[in-house]
C-alpha positions as a Python dict, from the first residue, in 0.01 Angstrom:
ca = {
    (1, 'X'): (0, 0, 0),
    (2, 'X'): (-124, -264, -244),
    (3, 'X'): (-88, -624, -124),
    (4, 'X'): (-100, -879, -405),
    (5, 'X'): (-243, -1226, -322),
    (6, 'X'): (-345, -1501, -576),
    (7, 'X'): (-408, -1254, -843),
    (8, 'X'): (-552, -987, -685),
    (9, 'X'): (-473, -678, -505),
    (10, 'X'): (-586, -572, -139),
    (11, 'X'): (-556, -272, 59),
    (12, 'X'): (-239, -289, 350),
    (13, 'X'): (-570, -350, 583),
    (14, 'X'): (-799, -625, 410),
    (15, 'X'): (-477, -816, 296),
    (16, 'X'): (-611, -1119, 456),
    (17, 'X'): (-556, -1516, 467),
    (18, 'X'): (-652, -1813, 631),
    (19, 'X'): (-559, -1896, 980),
    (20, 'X'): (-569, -2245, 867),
    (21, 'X'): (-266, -2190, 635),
    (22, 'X'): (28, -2378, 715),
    (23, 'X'): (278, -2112, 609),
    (24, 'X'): (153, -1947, 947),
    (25, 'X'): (49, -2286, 1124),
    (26, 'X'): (403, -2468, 1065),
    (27, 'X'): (611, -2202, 827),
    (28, 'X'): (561, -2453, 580),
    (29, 'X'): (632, -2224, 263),
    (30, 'X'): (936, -2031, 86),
    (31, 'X'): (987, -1694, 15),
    (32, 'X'): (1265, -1434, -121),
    (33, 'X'): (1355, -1075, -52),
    (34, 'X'): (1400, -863, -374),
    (35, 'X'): (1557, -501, -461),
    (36, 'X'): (1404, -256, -722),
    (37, 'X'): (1673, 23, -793),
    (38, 'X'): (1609, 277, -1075),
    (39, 'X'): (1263, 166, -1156),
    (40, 'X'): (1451, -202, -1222),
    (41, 'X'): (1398, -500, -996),
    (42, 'X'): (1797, -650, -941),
    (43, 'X'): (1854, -1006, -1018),
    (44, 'X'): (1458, -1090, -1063),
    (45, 'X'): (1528, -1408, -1240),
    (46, 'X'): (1787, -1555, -1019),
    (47, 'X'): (1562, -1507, -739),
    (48, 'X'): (1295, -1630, -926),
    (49, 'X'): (1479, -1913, -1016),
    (50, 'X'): (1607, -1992, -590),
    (51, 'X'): (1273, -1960, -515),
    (52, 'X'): (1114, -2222, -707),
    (53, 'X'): (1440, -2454, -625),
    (54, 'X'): (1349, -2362, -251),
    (55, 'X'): (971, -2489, -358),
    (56, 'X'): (1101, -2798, -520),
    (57, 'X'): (1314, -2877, -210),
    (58, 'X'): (995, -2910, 34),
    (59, 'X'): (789, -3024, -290),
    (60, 'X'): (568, -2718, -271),
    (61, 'X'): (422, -2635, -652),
    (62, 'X'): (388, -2288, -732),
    (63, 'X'): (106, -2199, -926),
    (64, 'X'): (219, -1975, -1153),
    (65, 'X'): (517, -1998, -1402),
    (66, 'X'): (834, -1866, -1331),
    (67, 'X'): (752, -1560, -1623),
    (68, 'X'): (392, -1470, -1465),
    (69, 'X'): (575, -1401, -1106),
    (70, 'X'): (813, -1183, -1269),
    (71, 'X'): (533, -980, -1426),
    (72, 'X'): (317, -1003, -1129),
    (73, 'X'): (584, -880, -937),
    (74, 'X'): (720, -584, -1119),
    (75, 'X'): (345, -491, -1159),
    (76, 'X'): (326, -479, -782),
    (77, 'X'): (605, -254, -737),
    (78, 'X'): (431, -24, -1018),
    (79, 'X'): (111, -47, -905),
    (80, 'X'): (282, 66, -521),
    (81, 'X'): (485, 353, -709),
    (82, 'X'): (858, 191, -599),
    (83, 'X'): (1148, 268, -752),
    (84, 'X'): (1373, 192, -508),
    (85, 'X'): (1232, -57, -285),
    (86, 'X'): (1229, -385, -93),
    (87, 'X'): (987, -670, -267),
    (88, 'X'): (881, -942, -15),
    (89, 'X'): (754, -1262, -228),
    (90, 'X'): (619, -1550, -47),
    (91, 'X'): (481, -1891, -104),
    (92, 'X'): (289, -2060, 165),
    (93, 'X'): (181, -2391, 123),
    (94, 'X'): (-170, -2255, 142),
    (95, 'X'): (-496, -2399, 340),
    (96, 'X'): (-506, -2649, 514),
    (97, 'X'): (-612, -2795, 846),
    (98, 'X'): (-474, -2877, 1187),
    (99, 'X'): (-235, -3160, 1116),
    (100, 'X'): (99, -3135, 987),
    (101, 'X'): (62, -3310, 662),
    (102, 'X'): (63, -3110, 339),
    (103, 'X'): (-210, -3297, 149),
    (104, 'X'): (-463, -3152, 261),
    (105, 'X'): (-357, -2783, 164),
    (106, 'X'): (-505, -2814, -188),
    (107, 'X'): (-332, -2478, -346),
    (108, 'X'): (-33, -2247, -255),
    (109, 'X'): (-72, -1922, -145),
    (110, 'X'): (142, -1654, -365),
    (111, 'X'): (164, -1313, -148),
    (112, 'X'): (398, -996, -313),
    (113, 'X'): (433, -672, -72),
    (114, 'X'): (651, -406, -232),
    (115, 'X'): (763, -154, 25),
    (116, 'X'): (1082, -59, 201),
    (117, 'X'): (1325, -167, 404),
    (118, 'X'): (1677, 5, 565),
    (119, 'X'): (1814, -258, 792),
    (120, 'X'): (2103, -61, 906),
    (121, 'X'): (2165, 316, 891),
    (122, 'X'): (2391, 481, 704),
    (123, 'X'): (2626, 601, 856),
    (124, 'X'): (2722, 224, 953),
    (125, 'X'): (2848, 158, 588),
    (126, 'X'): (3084, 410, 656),
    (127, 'X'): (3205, 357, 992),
    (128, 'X'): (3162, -44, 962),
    (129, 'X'): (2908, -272, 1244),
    (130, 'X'): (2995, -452, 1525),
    (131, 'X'): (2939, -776, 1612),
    (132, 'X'): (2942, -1076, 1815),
    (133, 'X'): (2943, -1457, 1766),
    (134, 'X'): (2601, -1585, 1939),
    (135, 'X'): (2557, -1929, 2094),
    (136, 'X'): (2306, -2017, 1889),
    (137, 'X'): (2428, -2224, 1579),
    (138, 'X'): (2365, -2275, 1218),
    (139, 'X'): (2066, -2558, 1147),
    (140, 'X'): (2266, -2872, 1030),
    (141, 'X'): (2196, -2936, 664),
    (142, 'X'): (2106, -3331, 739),
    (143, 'X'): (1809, -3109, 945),
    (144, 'X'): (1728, -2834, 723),
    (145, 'X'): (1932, -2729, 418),
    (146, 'X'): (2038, -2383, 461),
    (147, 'X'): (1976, -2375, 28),
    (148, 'X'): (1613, -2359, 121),
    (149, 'X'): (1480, -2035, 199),
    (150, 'X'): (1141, -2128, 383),
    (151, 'X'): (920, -1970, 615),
    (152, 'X'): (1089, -2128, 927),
    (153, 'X'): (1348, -1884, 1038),
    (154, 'X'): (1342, -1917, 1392),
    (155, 'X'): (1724, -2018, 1395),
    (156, 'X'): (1836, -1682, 1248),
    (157, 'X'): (1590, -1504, 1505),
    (158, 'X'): (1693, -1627, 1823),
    (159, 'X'): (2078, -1577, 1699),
    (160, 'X'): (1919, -1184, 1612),
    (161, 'X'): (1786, -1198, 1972),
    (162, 'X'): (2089, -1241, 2116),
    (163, 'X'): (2305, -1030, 1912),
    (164, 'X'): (2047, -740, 2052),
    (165, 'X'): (2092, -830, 2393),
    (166, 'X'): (2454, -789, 2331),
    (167, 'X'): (2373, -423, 2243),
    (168, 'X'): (2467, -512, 1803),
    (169, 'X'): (2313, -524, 1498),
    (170, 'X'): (2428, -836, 1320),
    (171, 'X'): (2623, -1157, 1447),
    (172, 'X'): (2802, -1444, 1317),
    (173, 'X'): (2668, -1779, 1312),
    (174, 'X'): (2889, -2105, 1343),
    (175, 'X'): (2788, -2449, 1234),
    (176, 'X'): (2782, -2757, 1468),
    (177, 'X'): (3190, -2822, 1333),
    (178, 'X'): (3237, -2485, 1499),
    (179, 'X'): (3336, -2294, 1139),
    (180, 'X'): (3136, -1994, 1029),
    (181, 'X'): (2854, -2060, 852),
    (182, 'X'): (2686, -1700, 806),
    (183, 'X'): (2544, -1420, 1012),
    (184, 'X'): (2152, -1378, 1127),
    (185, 'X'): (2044, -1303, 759),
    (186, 'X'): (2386, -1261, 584),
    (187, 'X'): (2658, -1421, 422),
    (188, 'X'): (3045, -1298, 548),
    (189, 'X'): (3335, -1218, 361),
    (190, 'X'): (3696, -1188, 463),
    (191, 'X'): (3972, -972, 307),
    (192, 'X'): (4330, -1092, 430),
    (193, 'X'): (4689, -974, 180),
    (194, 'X'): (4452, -912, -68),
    (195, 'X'): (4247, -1259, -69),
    (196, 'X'): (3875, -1258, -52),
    (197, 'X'): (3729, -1597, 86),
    (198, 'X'): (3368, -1648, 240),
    (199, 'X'): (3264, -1974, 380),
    (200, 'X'): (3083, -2255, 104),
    (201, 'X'): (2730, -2347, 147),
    (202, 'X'): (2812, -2678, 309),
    (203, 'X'): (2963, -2460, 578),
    (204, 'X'): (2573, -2389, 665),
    (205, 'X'): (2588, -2054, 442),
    (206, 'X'): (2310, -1988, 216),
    (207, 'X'): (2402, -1910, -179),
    (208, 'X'): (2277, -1542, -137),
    (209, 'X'): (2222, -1350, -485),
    (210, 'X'): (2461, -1072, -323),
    (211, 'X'): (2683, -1284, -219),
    (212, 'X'): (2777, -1392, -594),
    (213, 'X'): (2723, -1036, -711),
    (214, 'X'): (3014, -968, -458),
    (215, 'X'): (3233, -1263, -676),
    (216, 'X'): (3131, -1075, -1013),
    (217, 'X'): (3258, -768, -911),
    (218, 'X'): (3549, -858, -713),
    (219, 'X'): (3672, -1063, -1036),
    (220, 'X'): (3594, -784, -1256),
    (221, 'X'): (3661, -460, -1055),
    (222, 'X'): (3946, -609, -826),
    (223, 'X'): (4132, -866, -1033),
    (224, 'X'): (4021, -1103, -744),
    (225, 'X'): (3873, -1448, -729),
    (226, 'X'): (3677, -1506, -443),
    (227, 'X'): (3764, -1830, -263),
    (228, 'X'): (3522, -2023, -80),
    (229, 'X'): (3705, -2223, 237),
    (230, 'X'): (3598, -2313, 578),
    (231, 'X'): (3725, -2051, 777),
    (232, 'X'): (3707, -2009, 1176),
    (233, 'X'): (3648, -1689, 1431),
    (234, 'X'): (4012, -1692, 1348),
    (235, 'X'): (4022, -1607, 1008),
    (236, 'X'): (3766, -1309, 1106),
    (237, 'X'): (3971, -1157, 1390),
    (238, 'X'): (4282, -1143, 1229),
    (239, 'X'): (4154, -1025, 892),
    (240, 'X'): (4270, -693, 723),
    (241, 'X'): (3860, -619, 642),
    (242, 'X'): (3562, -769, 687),
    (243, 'X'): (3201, -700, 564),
    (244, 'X'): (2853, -920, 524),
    (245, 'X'): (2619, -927, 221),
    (246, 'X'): (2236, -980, 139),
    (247, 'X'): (2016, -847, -57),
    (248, 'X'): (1826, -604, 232),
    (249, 'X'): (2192, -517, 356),
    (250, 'X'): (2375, -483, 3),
    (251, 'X'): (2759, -480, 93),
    (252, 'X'): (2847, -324, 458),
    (253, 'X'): (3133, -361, 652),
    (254, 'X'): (3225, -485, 947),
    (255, 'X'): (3498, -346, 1193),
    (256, 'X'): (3517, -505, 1538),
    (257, 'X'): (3399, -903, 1610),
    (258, 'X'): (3390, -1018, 2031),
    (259, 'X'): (3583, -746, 2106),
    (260, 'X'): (3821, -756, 1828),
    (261, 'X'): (3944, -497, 1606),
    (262, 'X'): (3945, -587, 1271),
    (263, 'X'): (4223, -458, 1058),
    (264, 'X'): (4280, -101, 1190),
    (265, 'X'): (3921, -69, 1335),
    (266, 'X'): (3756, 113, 956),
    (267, 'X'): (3617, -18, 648),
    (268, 'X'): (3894, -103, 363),
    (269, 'X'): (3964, 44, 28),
    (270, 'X'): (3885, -287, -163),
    (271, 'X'): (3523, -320, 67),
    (272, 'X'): (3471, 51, -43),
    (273, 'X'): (3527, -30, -394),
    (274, 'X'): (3310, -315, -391),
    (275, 'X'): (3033, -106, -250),
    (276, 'X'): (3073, 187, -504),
    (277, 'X'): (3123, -69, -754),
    (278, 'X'): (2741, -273, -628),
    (279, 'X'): (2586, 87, -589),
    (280, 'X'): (2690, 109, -999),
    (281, 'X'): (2547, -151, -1110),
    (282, 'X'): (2197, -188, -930),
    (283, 'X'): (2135, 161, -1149),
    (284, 'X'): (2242, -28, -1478),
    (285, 'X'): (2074, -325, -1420),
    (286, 'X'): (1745, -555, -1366),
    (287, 'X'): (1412, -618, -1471),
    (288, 'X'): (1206, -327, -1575),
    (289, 'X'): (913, -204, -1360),
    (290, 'X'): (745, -109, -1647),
    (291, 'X'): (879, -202, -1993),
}
């Protein structure tokens, strides 16, 4: 594996930075997790585009220009031979030393790692995941806006930790209101008499690229608008189907929540069609690996 850092390229074993950064000090940084399908990398410039607005957010420059980290990212998935891969692309805030303030890391530190990833296997897209709601809430958006995606994801992991310890694979987060906000790294959705809705960003949910895939292709494979609403454990226990979206997960369904069976316990026709419909168009589309 080829790990690119400012510029250059480094075997999996000499890809190296400072302990004095403060994206591993503080997780002072921002980063985004990319798909290549097909020798394509899916939705490169929207999460090109979130990424620097994540920067902006926490005031972090990147130095490179939104059309050199395309390049230098499609180069690293060619230069790893992917095809179908998983693209890690972080920005720490770079060097600095032991206090907390930021002025003293004079340059960012731009890190690409093209692998893989499978969070879930596959038989679980066709026989749905459980879950559970976790104690552990959402971060309030007057703390940290869920719109940035930074380094800091301890919320999400100690909500992953319990799910484990609960014997599942994903859970569902609420906010401090007590509404859903999102799962441990995914945004829900809820099918009910033929009405998608998913929770709005205030909720504490973070605008995920899939997640407004899923709004494309509900509109133009369903006939469907998607509807964003607060919506409680409620709304998820007595919905006809369920399923959660990112871009490591792509569309998969869930099928039982605390105990609950949702709908009649299987994934439903219009979650199936969404997924076929997804799987179609991550072959059609993105950013070429190499033009």
């Amino acid at each position: 594996m080829k790990i690119y850092i400012d510029g250059k390229y480094f075997s999996e074993n000499n890809a190296k930075i400072s302990v004095f950064d403060h994206g591993l000090l503080y997780g002072d940084g921002v980063f985004e997790g990319i798909r290549a399908y097909n020798g394509r990398v899916f939705k490169l410039e929207e999460h090109i585009d979130r990424l620097f607005d994540s920067a902006k957010a926490i005031m972090l420059k990147i130095p490179m220009s939104k059309e050199a980290l395309m390049k230098a990212t499609a180069d690293a998935c060619w230069r790893n031979r992917i095809r179908n891969g998983y693209i890690r692309l972080v920005v720490t805030r770079g060097k600095g030393d032991l206090g907390l303030s930021p002025t003293n890391c004079k340059k960012a530190t731009v890190i690409i790692i093209a692998a893989g990833i499978k969070l879930y296997p596959e038989k679980m897209y066709r026989r749905g995941l459980e879950m559970i709601t976790v104690p552990t809430m959402r971060m309030p958006a007057a703390a940290l806006n869920p719109a940035i995606k930074s380094l800091n994801y301890l919320n999400n992991i100690l909500a992953k930790i319990e799910a484990q310890q609960c014997g599942v694979l994903e859970a569902i987060m609420l906010n401090s209101e007590g509404y859903v906000a999102e799962c441990t790294g995914d945004n829900v959705f809820a099918i009910r008499g033929g009405r998608i809705r998913t929770p709005p960003v205030y909720a504490g949910a973070l605008g995920g690229i899939t997640r407004q895939v899923v709004f494309q292709l509900a509109r133009e494979h369903l006939g469907v608008e998607v509807e964003e609403v607060n919506m409680n454990r409620y709304d998820l226990y007595t919905a006809d189907e369920c399923f959660v979206t990112g871009t490591a997960a792509e569309i998969i369904p869930f099928v039982k929540l605390d105990g609950r069976v949702v709908g009649n316990g299987k994934p439903g026709e219009m979650t199936r069609r969404l997924i076929q419909a997804f799987r179609e168009l991550t072959q059609e589309e993105g950013y070429p690996i190499r033009p």
